[in-house]
N, C-alpha and C positions, 0 to 999 in steps of 0.2 A: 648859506653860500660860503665858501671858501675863499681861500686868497686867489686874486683873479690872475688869470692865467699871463697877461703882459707884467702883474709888477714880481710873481711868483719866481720869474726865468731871472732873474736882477736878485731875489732874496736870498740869503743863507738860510738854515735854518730856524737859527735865532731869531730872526726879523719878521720871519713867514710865522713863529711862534706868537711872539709879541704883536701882531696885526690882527692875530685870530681871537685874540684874548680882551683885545682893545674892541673887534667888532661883534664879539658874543655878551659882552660885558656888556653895553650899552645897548642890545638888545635884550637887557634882560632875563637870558638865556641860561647864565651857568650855576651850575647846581653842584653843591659837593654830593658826595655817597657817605653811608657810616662807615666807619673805618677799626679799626681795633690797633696796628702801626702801622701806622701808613696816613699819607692823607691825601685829600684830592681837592685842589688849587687852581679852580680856572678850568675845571676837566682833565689839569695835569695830574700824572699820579707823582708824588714825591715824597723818594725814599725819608724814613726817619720819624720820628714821634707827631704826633698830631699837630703838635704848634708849630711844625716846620713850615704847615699852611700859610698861604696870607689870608689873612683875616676878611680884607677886602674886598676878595672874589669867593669868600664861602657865603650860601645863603642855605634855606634847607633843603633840605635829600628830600630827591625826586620823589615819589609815591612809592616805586618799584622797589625803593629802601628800604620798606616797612615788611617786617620780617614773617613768613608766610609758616604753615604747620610744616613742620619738617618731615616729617613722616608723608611728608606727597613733594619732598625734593630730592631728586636722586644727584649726586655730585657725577661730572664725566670729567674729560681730559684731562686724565692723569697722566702728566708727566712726571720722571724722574731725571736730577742730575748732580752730579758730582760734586762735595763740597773741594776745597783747595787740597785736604788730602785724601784722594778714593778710598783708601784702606778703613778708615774711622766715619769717614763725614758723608753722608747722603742728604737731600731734600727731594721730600715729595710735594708735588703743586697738583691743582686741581681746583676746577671751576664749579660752580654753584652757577643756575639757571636764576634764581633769585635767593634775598637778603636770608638767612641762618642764625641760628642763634648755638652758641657754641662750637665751631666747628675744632674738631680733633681728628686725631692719626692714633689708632691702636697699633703694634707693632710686637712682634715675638719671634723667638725661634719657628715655632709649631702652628700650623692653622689655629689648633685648638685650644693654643694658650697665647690671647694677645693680650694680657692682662696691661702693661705698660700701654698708659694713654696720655698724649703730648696736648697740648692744647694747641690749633693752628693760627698761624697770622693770616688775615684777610687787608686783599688790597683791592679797591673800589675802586674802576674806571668810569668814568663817565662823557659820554656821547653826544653832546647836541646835536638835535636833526638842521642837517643846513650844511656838516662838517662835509664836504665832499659829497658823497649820495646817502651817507650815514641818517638810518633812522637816529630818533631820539632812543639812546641806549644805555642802560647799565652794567657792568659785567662785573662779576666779584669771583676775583680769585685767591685761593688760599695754599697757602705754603709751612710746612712746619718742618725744620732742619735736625735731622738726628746728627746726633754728634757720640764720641766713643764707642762708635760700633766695632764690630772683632773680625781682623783682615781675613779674607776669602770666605765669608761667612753667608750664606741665602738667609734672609728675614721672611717673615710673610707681615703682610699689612693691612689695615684697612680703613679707609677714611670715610667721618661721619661728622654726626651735629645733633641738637638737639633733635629728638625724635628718630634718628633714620643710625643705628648703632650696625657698623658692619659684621660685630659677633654674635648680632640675634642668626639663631638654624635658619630664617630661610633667606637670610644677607649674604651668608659664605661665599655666595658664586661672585660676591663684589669683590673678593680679596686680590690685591696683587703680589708677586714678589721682587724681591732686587739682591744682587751678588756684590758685595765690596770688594776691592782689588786684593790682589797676594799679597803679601806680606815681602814675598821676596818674589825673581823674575820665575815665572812660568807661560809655556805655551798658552795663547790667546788669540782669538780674533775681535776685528772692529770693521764697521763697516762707513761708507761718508758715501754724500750726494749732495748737491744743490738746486734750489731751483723747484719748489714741489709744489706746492701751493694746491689747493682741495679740485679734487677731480679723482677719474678712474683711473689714471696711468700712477698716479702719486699714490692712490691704494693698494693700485697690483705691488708699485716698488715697497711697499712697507710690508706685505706679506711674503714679499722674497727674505725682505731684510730679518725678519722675525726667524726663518727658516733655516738662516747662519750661523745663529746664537751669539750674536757678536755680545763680546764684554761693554762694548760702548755704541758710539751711531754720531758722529761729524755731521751736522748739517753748515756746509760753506754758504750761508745766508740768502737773501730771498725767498722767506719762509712759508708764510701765508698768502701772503699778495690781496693785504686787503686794501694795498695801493696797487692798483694793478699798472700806473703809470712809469712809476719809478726814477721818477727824477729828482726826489726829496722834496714836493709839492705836495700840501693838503690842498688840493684846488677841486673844481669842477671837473673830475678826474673818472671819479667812480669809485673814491675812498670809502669801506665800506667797513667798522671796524667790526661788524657780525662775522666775516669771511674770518675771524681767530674763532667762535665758537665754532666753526665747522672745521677747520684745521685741526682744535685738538681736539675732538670728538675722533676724527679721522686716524691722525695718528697713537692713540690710545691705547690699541691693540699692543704693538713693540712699546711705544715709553713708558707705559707703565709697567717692565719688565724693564727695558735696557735704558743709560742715561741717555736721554740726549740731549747733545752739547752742541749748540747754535752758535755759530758767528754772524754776525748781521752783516746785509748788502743791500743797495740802494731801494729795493722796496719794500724796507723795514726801517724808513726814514718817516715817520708820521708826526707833523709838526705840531698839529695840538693838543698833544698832551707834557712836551715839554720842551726846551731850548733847542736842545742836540737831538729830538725826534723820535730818542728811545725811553720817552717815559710809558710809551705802552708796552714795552718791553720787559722794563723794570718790572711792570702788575704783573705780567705774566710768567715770567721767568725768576729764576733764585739761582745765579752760576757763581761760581768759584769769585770770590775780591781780591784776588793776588795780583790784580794788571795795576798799571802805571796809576801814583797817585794824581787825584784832581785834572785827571784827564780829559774827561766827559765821556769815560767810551767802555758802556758796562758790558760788552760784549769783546773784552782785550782781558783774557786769563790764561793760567795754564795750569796744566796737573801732570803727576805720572804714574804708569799703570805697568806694572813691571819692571822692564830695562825701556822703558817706550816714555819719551817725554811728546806731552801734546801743545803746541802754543794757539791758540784761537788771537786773529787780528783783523782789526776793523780795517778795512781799506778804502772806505766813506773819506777818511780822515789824507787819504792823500791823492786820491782820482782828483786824475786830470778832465774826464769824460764827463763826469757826474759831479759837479765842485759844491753842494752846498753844504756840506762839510767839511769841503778842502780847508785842511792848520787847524781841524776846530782843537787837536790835541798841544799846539805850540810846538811837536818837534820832541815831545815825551812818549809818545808812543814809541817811537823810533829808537830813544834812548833805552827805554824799556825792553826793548828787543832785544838789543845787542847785550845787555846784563842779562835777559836771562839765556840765552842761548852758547855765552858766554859758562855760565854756570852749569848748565845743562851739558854742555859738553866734557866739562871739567871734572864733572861726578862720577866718583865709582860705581855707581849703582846705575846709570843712564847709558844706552848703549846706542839706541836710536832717540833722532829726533824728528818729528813730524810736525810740521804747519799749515793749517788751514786757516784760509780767508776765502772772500769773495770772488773781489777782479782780478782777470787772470793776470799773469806773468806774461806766462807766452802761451797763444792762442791764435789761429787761424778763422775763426768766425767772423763771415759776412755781417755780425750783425755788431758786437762789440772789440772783436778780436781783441790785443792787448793794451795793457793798462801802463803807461810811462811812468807814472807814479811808481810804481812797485817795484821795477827794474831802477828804476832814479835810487827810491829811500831804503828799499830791502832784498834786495837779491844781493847786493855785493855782503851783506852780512849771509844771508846763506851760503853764497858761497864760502867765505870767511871761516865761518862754523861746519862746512861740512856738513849741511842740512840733506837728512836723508831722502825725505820724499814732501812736496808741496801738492797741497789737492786745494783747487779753485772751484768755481762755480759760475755764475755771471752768462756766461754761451749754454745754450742747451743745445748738448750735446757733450759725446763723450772723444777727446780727444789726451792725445798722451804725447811726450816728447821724447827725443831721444835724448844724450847728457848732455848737460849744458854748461860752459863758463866762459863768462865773460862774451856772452850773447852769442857763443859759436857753440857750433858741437864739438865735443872733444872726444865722443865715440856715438858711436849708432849702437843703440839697442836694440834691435829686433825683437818679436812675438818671442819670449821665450828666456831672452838672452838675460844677464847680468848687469848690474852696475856694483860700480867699489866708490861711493860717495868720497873716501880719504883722499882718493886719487883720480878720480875722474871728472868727479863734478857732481850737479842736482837735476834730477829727473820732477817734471811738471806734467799732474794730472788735472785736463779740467773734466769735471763729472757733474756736470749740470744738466743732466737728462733726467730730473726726479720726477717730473709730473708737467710744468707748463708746456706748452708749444715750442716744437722744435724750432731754428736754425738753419742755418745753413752754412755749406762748406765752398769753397771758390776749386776747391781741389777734389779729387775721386778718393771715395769713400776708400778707407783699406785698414783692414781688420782680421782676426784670427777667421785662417780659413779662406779670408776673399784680398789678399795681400796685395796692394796695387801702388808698388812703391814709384816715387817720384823723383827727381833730382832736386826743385822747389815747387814752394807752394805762395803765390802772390797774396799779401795780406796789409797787414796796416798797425799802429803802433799809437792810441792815444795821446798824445802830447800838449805841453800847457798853450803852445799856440794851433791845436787843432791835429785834425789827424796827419800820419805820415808815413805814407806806401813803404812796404818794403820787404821784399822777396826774401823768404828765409827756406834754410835746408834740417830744419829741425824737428818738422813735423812725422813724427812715425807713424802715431796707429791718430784713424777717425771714424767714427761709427756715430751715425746720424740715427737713432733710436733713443727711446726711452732703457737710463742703465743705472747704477751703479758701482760703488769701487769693496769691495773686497779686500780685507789686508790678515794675511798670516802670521803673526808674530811669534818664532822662535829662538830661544835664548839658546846660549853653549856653553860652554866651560872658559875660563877663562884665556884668549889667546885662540881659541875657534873660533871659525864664522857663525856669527848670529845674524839672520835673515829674516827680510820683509816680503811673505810672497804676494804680489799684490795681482791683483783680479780685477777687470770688467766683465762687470755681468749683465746681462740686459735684460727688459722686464720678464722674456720670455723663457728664464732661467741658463739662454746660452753664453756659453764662456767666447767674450768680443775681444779680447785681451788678456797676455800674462808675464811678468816680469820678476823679477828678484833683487833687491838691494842688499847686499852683501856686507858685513864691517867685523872686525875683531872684536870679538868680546873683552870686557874690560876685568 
């Protein structure tokens, strides 16, 4: 049994961690997993050498521990994603159905020559049945981080363990590839959604997304949904931490070809495995450690991939709507923002800047429409910074805005039309049609093709004392489908316009939206 559902709505995260720890501990219950770095604490995963454990809550590994012939384990969900600098750093992750003995990454120019073999990290999560509807469960995931790789270069790869060797002849069809960024700026695409979580619309969106060739792939958080609650409650919910073996199995296909790069959102808040909710995130993931130090918030990093700077921001850390997070950062997150966007815009080499997170900015959904937090602690730095384009998640559904500063429009963008970020202001994408259950809009749908423009649209604005109505004239494009975003990245010469052509697509491959962010090249 979880934390019950009256004292859960009163806990933070931390407390809802520490109640779960106190009442599996005294049932006896918790079990560490073997580990190679990493260790597991209570069920927690935590980062760092094995004695980072407490002592007090390891007893021995489960059954499921004990390590099976490998030659009858096949490894799936392989993910790829970006170290801090794309051009050199990759990490490959990937899941083991049960315990391995050696696990490794061969990795080479040529199919046929993977002679280079890494040894990998494994990270052991473990699952008492009781946690939400969670069976009793193990899952071990392994990650091994290539480092000095050579910029714009394709690798082939392939990952094994004792027994199960990806460059035996009839393993080759397990091989995957990955592209590291240019060296200097060239034409690229990337693509971003929110909101996918395992099912058939969240399949179809991943075989569009593969079909793009995007250099990278933004997930604005709400990943799996093996909370399907989302309130930052491990309670009698229906928390089920199996629903990640079906996620990455699912998305396999694209990550293990393209990076993708997660920010978390409120239903990647899962309290027992550690304080702040993402230590199952940690096992599973390996992203960039360039966010704010001693934050707690391993999904706040950034990279860049051409003239295109990326920021990923947890927005757990200041929702008004969703608060068991709320300050868990003290107010560094937000510091951390403004340095690096600061920086980013500063640079010769950075021409665009692009931020994802979760809860929207500005949004018209009946269901959470917008986030006061975000408008409160980071919009007035986008605008500040001249922030090219913001893609959220949180609404499913796909909505767009016209330019915005200082909570008005300061031009209408039309299907088609232009923005000049220097001068006008920050257009807001939310693109949370990946895969869950649609939404709803208070306003008529209007979109490339079926344009149904409005003078306003009636909605609402989260705030720390509850919600608050409020009629806005910023809403331009809404398309209630399953979609995603689309983004063109072309660079110029110096003192020409370099452009973001950005794209709604919808599952059905039709173009739902198209706009242009326009800037001087530097």
């Amino acid at each position: 049994m979880g934390v019950p559902e009256r004292l859960a709505e009163k806990m933070s995260m931390a407390e809802q961690h520490e109640y779960l720890r106190a009442t599996f501990s005294r049932r006896n219950m918790i079990r560490g997993g073997a580990v190679t770095i990493g260790a597991v604490a209570g069920g927690a995963f935590v980062p760092g050498v094995a004695q980072a454990a407490v002592p007090a809550q390891r007893t021995s590994a489960p059954a499921s521990a004990e390590k099976v012939d490998g030659a009858l384990v096949a490894p799936f969900g392989r993910h790829l994603a970006f170290g801090n600098d794309p051009r050199t750093e990759m990490t490959v992750s990937w899941q083991v159905p049960a315990a391995v003995a050696k696990p490794y990454i061969r990795i080479g120019a040529h199919p046929w020559d993977l002679s280079r073999k890494i040894d990998a990290e494994v990270r052991t999560l473990y699952t008492p049945a009781g946690v939400g509807a969670s069976g009793d469960h193990t899952q071990y995931y392994l990650h091994a981080k290539l480092t000095h790789l050579r910029p714009g270069r394709t690798y082939y790869y392939g990952v094994g363990h004792a027994g199960f060797d990806p460059a035996a002849p009839h393993l080759l069809g397990t091989l995957g590839t990955f592209t590291t960024a240019p060296s200097r700026a060239e034409p690229f695409t990337f693509t971003a959604f929110g909101d996918e979580g395992v099912g058939y619309h969240g399949l179809a969106n991943d075989a569009l997304l593969l079909a793009q060739n995007p250099a990278f792939h933004l997930h604005a958080g709400d990943i799996a949904y093996a909370d399907p609650a989302g309130q930052g409650r491990t309670a009698d919910t229906g928390f089920d931490s199996r629903i990640w073996d079906q996620f990455l199995a699912q998305t396999e296909t694209v990550a293990k070809q393209v990076p993708w790069m997660p920010a978390y959102g409120n239903h990647d808040m899962e309290a027992w495995y550690s304080p702040n909710g993402y230590g199952g995130e940690e096992a599973r993931w390996t992203l960039p450690d360039n966010g704010p130090d001693k934050a707690n918030l391993p999904g706040v990093y950034s990279f860049v991939h051409g003239n295109t700077a990326v920021i990923s921001l947890d927005a757990n850390d200041i929702s008004f709507e969703i608060p068991a997070n709320l300050g868990i950062s003290g107010g560094t997150q937000t510091t951390w923002l403004d340095t690096q966007l600061k920086k980013y815009r500063a640079s010769k080499d950075v021409d665009f800047i692009v931020v994802f997170f979760h809860h929207c900015a500005y949004c018209t959904s009946t269901a959470h429409a917008s986030e006061g937090g975000v408008r409160q602690e980071w919009v007035p730095l986008f605008e500040k910074y001249t922030v090219d384009l913001v893609i959220n998640g949180h609404n499913h559904q796909y909505e767009r805005t016209d330019v915005i500063k200082n909570n008005a429009v300061t031009k209408k963008l039309p299907i088609g039309g232009t923005a000049y970020p220097e001068t006008d202001g920050v257009v807001y994408v939310t693109a949370g049609a990946a895969g869950r259950s649609l939404y709803a809009f208070s306003a008529p749908q209007s979109y490339e093709g079926h344009e149904n423009e409005v003078e306003s649209v009636a909605s609402f604005v989260n705030l720390k004392d509850g919600r608050q109505n409020e009629t806005v004239a910023w809403s331009r494009v809404r398309y209630l489908d399953y979609s995603f975003l689309r983004v063109d990245v072309t660079p110029a010469p110096k003192g020409r316009l370099a452009t973001l052509k950005v794209r709604g697509i919808a599952e059905t491959g039709e173009e739902v939206d198209h706009f242009t962010v326009a800037r001087r090249a530097k």
